[in-house]
C-alpha positions in Angstrom: 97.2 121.6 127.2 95.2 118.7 126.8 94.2 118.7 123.1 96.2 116.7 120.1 96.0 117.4 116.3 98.0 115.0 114.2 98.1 115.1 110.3 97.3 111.5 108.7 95.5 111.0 105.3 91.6 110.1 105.4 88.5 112.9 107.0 88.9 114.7 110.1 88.0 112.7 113.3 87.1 113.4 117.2 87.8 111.5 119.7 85.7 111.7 123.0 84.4 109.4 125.8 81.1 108.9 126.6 81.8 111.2 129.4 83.0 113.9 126.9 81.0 116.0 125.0 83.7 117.4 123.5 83.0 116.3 120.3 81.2 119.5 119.5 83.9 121.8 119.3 85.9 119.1 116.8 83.3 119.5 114.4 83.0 123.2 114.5 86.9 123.3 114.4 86.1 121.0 111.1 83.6 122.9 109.5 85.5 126.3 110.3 88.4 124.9 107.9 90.7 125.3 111.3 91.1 121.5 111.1 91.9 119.6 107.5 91.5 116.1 106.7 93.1 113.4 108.4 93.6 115.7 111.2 92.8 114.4 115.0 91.8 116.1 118.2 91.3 114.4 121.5 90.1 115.9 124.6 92.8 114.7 127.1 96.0 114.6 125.0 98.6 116.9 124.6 99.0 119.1 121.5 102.2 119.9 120.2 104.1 122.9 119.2 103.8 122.8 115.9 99.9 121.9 115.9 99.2 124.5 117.9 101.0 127.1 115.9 98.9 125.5 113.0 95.7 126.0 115.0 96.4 129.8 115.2 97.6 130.2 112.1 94.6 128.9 110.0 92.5 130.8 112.8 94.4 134.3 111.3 93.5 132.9 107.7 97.1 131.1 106.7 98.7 134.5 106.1 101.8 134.3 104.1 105.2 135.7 105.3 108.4 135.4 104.0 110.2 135.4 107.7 113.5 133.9 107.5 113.3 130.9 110.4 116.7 130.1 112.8 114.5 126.6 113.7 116.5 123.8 112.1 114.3 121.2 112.9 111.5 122.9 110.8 111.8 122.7 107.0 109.9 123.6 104.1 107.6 120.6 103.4 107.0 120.2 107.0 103.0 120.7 107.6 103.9 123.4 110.2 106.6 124.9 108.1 104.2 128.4 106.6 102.3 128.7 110.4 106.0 128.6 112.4 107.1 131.3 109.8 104.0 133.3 110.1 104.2 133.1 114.2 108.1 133.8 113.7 107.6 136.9 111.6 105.3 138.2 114.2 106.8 137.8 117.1 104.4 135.3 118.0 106.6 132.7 118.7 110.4 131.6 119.2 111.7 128.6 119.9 113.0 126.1 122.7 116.5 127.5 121.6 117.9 130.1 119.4 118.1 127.0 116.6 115.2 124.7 117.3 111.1 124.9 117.5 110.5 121.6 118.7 107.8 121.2 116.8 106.4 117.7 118.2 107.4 118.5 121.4 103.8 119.4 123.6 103.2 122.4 124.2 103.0 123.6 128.0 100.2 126.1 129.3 103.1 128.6 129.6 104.0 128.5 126.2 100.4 129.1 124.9 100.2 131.5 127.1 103.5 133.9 126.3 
């Protein structure tokens, strides 16, 4: 998936080319609270797990769970940390092995998809 979202302090920004009128859906994204500050999209990129997770999860309202995770490579603190538990608890979601998300890893079409 070509899409990126990386967490950085400052406003929420949109990358596009000329070319791209992609820019659109950023700022509806933005307005929608589904991206926070600092936060960066660009059409052509790759997002990664844990971004996308994110994405989802703020798109379901940041539900709470209290899911115990197996991931050792995602703690509390990490900015995916409540979305991965949320997807986790669900059965949204498992990970690249029985102990790790892979969190900045990017995410392939056939893991959005399953």
């Amino acid at each position: 998936l070509c899409l990126s979202a990386s967490a950085a302090a400052g406003s929420v920004a949109w990358r596009s080319s000329q070319r791209n009128s992609s820019h659109i859906p950023g700022r509806a994204a933005a307005r929608a609270g589904i991206l926070n500050g600092g936060e960066t999209l660009a059409a052509g990129e790759h997002i990664t797990r844990g971004a996308f997770i994110t994405l989802l999860w703020r798109l379901s309202g940041a539900p709470e769970s209290d899911a115990a995770l197996p991931f050792t490579d995602v703690a509390p603190g990490d900015g995916c940390y409540a979305a991965v538990r949320w997807a986790y608890g669900i059965g949204l979601t498992g990970g690249v092995s029985e102990t790790a998300f892979a969190p900045d890893a990017p995410l392939s079409r056939e893991q959005a998809a399953t």
